[in-house]
N, CA, C and O of each residue as an XYZ file, in Angstrom:
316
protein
N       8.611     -5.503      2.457
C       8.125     -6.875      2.327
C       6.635     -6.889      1.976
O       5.967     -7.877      2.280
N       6.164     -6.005      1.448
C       4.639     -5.626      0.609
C       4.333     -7.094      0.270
O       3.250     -7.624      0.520
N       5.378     -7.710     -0.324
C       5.253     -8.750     -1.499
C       4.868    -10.115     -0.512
O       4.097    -11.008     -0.864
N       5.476    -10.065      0.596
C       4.736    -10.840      1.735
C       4.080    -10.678      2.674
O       4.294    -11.246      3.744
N       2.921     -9.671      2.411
C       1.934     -9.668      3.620
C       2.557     -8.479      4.603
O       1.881     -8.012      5.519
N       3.571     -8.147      4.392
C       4.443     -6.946      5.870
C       4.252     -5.826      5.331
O       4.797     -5.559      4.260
N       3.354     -4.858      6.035
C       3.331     -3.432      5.331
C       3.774     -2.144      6.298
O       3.462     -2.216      7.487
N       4.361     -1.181      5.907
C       5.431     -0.271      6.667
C       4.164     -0.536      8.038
O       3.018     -0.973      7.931
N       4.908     -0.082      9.272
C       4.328     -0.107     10.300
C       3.601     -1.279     10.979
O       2.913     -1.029     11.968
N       3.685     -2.342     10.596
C       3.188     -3.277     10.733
C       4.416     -3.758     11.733
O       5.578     -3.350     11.749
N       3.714     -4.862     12.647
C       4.367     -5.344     13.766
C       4.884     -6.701     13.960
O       4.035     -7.550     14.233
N       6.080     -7.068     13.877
C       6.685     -8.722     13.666
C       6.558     -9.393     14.983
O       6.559     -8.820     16.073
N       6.435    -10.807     14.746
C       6.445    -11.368     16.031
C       7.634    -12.455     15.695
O       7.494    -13.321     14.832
N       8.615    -12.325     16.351
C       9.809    -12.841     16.348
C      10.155    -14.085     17.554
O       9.923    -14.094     18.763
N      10.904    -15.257     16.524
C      11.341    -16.142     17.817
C      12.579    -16.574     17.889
O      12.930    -17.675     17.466
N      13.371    -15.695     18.458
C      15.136    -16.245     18.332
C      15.332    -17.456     18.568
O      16.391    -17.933     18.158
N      14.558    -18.160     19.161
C      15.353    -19.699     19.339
C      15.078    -20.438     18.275
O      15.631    -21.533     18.175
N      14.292    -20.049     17.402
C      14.066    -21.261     16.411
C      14.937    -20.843     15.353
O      15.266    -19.665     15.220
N      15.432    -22.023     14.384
C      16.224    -22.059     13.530
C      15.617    -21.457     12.173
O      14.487    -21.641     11.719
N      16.687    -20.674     11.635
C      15.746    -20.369      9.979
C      15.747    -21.267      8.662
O      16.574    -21.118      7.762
N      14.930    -22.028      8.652
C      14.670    -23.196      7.041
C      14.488    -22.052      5.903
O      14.224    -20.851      5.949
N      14.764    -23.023      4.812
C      14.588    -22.858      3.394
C      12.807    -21.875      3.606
O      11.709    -22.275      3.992
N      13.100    -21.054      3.321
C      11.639    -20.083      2.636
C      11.124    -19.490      3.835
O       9.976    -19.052      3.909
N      12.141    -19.463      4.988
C      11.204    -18.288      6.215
C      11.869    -17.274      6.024
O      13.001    -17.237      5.542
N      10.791    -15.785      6.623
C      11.146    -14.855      6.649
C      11.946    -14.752      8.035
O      11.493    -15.349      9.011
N      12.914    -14.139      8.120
C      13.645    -13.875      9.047
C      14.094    -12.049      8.947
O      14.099    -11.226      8.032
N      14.408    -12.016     10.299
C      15.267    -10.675     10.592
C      16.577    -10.670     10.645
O      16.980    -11.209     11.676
N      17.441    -10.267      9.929
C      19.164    -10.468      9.862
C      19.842     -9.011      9.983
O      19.183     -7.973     10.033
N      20.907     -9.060     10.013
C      21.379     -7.835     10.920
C      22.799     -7.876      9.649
O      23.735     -8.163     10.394
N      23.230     -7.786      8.641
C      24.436     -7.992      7.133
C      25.070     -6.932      7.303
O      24.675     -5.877      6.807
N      26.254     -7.025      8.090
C      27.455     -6.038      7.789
C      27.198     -4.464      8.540
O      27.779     -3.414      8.266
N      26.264     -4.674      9.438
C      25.694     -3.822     10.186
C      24.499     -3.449     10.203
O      24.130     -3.162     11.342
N      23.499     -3.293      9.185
C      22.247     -3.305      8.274
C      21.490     -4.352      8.998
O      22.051     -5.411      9.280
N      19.934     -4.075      9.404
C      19.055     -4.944      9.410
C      18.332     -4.770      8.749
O      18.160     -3.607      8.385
N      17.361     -6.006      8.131
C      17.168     -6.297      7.220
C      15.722     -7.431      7.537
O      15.808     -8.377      8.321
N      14.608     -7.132      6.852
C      13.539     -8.484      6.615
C      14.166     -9.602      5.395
O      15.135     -8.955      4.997
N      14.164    -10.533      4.815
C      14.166    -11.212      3.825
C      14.120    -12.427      4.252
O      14.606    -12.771      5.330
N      13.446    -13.313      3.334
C      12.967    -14.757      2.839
C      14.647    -15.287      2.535
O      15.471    -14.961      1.679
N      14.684    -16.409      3.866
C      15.918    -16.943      3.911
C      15.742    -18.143      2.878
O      14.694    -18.781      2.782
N      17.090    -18.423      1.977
C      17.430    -19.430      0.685
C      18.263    -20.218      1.022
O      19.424    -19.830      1.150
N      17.925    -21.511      1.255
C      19.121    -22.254      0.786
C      19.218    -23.420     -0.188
O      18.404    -24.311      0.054
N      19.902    -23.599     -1.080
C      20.123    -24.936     -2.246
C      21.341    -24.445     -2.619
O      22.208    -23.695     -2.170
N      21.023    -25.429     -4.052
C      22.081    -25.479     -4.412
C      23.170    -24.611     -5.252
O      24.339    -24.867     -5.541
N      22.152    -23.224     -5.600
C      22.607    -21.907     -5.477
C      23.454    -21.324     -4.826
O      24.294    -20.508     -5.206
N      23.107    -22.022     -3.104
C      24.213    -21.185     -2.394
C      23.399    -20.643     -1.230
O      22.389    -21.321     -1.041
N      23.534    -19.683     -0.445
C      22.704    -19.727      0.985
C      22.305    -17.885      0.406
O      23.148    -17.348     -0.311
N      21.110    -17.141      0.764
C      20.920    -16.037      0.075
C      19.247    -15.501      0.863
O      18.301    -16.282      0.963
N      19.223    -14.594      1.159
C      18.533    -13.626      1.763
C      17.460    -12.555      0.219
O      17.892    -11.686     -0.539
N      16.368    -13.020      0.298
C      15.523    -12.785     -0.974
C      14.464    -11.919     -0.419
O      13.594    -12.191      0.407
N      14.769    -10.599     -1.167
C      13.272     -9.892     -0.901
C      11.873    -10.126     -1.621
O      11.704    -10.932     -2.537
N      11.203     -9.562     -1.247
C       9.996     -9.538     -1.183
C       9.600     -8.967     -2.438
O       8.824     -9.579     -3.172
N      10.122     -7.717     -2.782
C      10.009     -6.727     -3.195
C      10.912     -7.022     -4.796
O      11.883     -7.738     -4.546
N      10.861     -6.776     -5.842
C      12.087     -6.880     -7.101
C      12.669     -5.814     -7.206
O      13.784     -5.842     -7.725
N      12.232     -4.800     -6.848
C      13.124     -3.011     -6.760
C      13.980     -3.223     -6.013
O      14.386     -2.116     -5.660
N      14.764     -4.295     -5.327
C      15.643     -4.857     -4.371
C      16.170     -5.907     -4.682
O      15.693     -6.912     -5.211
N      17.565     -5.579     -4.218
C      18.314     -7.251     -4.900
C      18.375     -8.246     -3.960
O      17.917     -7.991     -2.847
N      18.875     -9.396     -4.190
C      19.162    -10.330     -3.362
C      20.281    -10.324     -2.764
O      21.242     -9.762     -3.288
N      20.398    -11.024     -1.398
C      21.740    -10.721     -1.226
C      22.152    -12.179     -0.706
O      21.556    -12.958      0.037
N      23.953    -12.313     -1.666
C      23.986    -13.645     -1.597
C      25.424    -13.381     -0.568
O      26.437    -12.683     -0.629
N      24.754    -14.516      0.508
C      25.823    -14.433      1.210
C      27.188    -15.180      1.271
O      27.168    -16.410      1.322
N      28.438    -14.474      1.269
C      29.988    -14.814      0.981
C      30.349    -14.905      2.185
O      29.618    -14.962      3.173
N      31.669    -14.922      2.132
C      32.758    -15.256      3.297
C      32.804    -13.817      3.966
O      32.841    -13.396      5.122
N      32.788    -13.350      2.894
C      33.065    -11.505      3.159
C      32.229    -10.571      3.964
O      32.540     -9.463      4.400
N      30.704    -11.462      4.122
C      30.050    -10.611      4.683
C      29.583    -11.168      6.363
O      29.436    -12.329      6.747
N      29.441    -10.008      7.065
C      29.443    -10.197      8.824
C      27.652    -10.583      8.907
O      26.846     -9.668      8.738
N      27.248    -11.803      9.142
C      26.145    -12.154      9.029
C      25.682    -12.285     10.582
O      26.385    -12.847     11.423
N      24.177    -11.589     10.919
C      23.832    -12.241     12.662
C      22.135    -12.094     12.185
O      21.562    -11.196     11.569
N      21.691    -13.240     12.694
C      20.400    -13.959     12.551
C      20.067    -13.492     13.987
O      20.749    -13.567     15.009
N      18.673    -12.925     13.756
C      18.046    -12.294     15.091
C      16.472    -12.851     15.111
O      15.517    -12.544     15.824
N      16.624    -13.841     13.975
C      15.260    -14.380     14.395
C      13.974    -14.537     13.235
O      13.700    -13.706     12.369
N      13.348    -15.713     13.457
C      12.588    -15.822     12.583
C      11.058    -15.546     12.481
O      10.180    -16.165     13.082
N      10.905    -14.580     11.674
C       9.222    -14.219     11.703
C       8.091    -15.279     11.809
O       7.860    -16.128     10.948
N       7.334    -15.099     13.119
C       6.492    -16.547     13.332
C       5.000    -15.514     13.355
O       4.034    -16.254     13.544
N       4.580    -14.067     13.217
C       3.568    -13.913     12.511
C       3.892    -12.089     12.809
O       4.679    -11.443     13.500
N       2.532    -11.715     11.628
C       2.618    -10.181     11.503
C       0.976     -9.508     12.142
O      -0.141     -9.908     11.812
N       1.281     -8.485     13.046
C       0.523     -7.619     13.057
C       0.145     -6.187     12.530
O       0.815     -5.162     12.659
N      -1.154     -6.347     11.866
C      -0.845     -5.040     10.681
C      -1.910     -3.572     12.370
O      -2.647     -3.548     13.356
N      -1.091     -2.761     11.426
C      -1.470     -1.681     12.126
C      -2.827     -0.887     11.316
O      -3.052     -1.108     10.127
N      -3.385     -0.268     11.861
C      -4.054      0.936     10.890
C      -3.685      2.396     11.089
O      -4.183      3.262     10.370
């Protein structure tokens, strides 16, 4: 997540109770996989967007086992 401010080792501050809107970063857990990405929703369809373009998007189906662990409410960078 370079592309938003999160750089390896850097430290999330997470808040499970709050809900994830259109354009927060969240932590998601897809088919076993956790995962950072910039949560989407319109009229596209509902979709998990990296940061990064060397990475795809991932659009979420019926097919896939989705669990929301929370939405990034700020970052601590390390040195």
């Amino acid at each position: 997540m370079d592309g938003a401010g999160i750089h390896d080792g850097d430290l999330l501050v997470v808040d499970r109770s709050l809900r994830a809107a259109n354009g927060d970063i969240v932590i998601a857990c897809i088919d076993g996989d956790f995962t950072v990405k910039t949560f989407r929703r319109d009229v596209l369809g509902t979709r998990l967007e990296p940061a990064n373009p060397n990475y795809p998007v991932i659009r979420l189906t019926s097919g896939h086992e989705l669990q929301f662990f929370g939405k990034v409410t700020a970052v601590i960078h390390r040195f």
